[in-house]
C-alpha positions, 0 to 999 in steps of 0.5 A: 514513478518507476518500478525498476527502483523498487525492491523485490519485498516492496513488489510483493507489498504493492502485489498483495495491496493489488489484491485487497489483502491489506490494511493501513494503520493510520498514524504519523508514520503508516503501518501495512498489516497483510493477511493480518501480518505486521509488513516491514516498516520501513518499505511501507514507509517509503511506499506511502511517501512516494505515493505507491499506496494509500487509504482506500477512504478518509480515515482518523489517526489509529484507525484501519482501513483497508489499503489502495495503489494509488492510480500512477502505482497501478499504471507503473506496475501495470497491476490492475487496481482491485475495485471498490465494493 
């Protein structure tokens, strides 16, 4: 993973996930809603392709779940990953 691809939305995107603000929309393409906020689709695409985010639990298709870096996303970015409760 390297961060110096990512763009300055999809930075801000992996920052409000970092800090537990986000939600994944489980469905064949993922949706981000931020502080309950539709994100641009197409960078949450992309950020869930290259395994920058992903669900913080299993979940079913049309289900919300709250959102989570994936462990390579954290170290890359150098963000500490918010901890489950």
């Amino acid at each position: 993973m390297d961060a110096g691809t990512l763009n300055r939305r999809e930075h801000a995107i992996l920052r409000a996930v970092a800090a537990g603000r986000a939600e994944l929309l489980i469905s064949c393409a993922p949706d981000l809603l931020i502080d309950g906020g539709w994100c641009d689709h197409t960078a949450v695409t992309r950020l869930v392709s290259e395994g920058w985010i992903r669900p913080a639990r299993p979940a079913v298709a049309g289900e919300r779940v709250p959102a989570r870096l994936t462990e390579g996303a954290a170290e890359a970015l150098g963000i500490p990953r918010r901890q489950s409760a």
